[in-house]
Every structure is written in structure tokens, then in C-alpha cells.
C-alpha positions in Angstrom: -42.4 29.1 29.8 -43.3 25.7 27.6 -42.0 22.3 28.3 -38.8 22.3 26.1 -38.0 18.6 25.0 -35.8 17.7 22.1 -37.1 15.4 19.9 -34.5 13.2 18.0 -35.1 11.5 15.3 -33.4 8.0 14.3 -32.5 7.4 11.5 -31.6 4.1 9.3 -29.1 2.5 10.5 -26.7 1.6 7.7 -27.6 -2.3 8.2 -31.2 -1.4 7.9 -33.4 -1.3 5.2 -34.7 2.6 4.6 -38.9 2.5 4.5 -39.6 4.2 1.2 -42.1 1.3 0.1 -39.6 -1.0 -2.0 -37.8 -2.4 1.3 -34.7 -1.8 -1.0 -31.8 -0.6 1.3 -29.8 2.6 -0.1 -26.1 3.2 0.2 -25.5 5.9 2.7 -23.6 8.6 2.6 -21.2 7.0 4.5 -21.2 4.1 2.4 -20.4 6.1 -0.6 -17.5 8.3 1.1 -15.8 4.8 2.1 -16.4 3.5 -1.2 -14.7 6.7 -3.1 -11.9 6.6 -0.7 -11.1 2.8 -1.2 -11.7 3.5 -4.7 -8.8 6.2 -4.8 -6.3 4.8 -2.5 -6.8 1.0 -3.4 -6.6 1.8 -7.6 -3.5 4.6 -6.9 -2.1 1.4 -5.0 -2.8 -1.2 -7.6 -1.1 1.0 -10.2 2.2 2.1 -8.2 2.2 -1.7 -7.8 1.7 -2.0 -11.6 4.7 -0.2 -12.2 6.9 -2.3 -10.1 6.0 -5.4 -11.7 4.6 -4.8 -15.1 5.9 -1.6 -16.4 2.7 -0.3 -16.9 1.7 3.6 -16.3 5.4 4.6 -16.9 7.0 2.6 -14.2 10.5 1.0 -14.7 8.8 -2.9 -14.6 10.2 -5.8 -12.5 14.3 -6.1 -13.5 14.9 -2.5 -13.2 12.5 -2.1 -9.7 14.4 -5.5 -9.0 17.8 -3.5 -9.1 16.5 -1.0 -7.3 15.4 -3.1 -4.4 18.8 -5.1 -4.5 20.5 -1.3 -4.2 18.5 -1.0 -0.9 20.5 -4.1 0.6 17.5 -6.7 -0.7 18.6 -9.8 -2.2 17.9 -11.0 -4.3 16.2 -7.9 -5.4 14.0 -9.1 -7.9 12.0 -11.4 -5.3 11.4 -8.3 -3.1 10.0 -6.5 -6.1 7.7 -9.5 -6.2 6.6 -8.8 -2.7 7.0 -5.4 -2.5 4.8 -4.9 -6.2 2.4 -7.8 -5.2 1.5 -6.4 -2.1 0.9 -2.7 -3.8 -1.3 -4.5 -6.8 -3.5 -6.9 -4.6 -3.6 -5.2 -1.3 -4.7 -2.1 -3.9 -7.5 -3.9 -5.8 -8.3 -5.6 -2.7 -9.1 -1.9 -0.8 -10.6 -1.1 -3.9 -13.3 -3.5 -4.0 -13.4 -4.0 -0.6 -12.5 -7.8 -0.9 -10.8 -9.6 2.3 -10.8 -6.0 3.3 -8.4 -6.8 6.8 -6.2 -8.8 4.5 -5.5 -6.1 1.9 -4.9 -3.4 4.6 -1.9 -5.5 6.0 -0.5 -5.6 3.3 -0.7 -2.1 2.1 0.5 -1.3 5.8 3.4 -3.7 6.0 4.8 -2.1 2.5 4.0 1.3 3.6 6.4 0.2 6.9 9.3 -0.8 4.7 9.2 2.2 2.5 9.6 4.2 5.6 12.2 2.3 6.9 13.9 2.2 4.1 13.3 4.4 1.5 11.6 7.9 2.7 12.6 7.5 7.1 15.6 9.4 6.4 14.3 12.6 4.8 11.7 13.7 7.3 8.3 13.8 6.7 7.4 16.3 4.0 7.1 14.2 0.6 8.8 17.2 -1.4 11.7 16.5 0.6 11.5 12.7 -0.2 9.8 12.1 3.4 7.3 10.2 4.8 4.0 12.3 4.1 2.7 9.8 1.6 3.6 6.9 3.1 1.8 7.8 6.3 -1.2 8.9 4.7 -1.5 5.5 2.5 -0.8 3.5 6.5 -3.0 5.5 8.1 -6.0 5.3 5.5 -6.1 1.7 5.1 -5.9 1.1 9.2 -8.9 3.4 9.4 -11.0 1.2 7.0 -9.7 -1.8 8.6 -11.4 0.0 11.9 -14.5 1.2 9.6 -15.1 -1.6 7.7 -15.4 -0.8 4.0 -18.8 -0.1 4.1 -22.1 -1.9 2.0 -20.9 -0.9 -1.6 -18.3 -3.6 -0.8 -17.6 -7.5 -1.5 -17.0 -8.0 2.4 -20.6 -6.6 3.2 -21.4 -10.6 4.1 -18.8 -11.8 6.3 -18.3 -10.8 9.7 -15.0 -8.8 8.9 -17.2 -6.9 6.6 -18.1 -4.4 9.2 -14.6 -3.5 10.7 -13.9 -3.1 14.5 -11.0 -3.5 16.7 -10.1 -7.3 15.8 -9.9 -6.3 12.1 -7.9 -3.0 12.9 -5.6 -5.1 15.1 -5.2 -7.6 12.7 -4.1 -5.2 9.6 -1.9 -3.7 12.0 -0.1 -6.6 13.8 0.1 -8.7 10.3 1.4 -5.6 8.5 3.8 -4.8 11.1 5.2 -8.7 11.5 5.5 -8.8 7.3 7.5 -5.9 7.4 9.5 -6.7 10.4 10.2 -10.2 8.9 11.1 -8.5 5.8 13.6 -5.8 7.0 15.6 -8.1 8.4 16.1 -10.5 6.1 
């Protein structure tokens, strides 16, 4: 028979620039599957966060989310809504845009921790039972980007911590995990 060789192709690396003439480099289609991923997650997080502290998009605003934190055992309450809120809104709009990417991960991690622990731990892990589904799901997306990077369609793209890897995985993690240590058990 014929010599059978495989012939493989390389392609652009996301990095690279693609040779159609312009030496314009094009988003990927990984780029844009990060980007509408941070896109969902981060705005969904800005606006539960939102609600916490503005009252906007039907949420109770920060004295009533204030009582609710202080009927959770944190005092005083309305400085954990603070936290709790600020971290949803800024770690949210930070995913979204992909801005200090690492940074914005921790924190949607550390309040994702503390609803757990607090809030949704006790009812197993089915959301319709009041579990932890969701909050898993919003932990373990913004670790992964953290790992990924957020891709080119992002503010990041120029600094090192732009392209993810294990320091920036490890950092989102560990940071998260202290804030919401520190915080539970204060």
C-alpha cells in the first residue's frame, strides 16, 4: 500500500496574528466563548450584587439585606452587606470585562464560600431545595477563568495575569478561601 502520513495543520495560535493580508489578529472562538461566559456570570453577579446594595432589579437594597445578614449571626449586618454586595458588584463587572481578572475571581469565590457555609450548606446541593447548585457553579466558573485567563476580548489581554495559569488559579482560590475564612469567623 501507500505511505500513510498524517499531515496536521497548525493553526494561529490565539497570541498570533491570523495571515489574511491585514496582520489584524481575530478573536477566536475561544476568545468569544470566554468572553460570553464572563459576560453572563460577571453581569448576573454585578446585578445580584446590585440588589444587595442598591435595591435595583427588585432586590430588598442595603438595610433590609443588612438585617438579613445580621439574622445570619453577622454584626453589624449592614457592614457585611457592604462586603458581601461589594464583592458580588465589583468582582461581577470585574469578570465581566475581564479587568484584574485573578482579583475579581477571589472575590466572587470567597462570597460564593460564605453563601455555602452559611446560607445554602445546609440544604444539599439541588438549588430547588435551597442547596448549593448555584453557588458551586458561580465558584467553579470563575476558578476556571482564573486558570484560562479571560481570553483577548478582555482588559487583562496586556498584563501577564491576562493569560491565566496556575499562579492566577491559586491566587483566586487561596485569596477567596482566606476572605471567607476571615469572614466566617468573625
Amino acid at each position: 500500500m501507500g505511505d500513510k502520513r498524517i499531515s496536521y495543520r497548525r493553526t494561529a495560535s490565539p497570541r498570533e496574528p491570523v495571515a489574511h493580508g491585514t496582520g489584524v489578529s481575530r478573536a477566536s472562538a475561544a476568545d468569544c466563548g470566554l468572553l460570553l461566559i464572563r459576560l453572563t456570570i460577571g453581569l448576573l453577579m454585578a446585578a445580584h450584587g446590585a440588589q444587595k446594595l442598591f435595591g435595583l432589579f427588585g432586590g430588598p437594597g442595603l438595610t433590609a439585606t443588612g438585617k438579613g445578614f445580621e439574622a445570619l449571626g453577622f454584626r453589624p449586618g449592614k457592614v457585611f452587606a457592604v462586603i458581601g454586595g461589594g464583592s458580588e458588584f465589583l468582582g461581577g463587572l470585574g469578570l465581566a470585562l475581564g479587568l484584574l481578572t485573578p482579583l475579581a475571581a477571589a472575590a466572587l469565590i470567597g462570597v460564593m464560600i460564605n453563601a455555602m457555609a452559611t446560607v445554602t450548606g445546609a440544604h444539599g446541593l439541588w438549588d430547588q431545595d435551597g442547596g448549593v447548585e448555584y453557588s458551586v457553579c458561580i465558584t467553579v466558573v470563575a476558578l476556571a477563568i482564573a486558570a484560562i485567563g479571560p481570553g483577548r476580548l478582555a482588559l487583562d489581554r496586556f498584563f501577564p495575569w491576562g493569560r491565566g495559569g496556575w499562579p492566577e488559579a491559586v491566587f483566586a482560590l487561596g485569596l477567596g478561601g482566606i476572605g471567607a475564612a476571615i469572614t466566617l469567623s468573625l
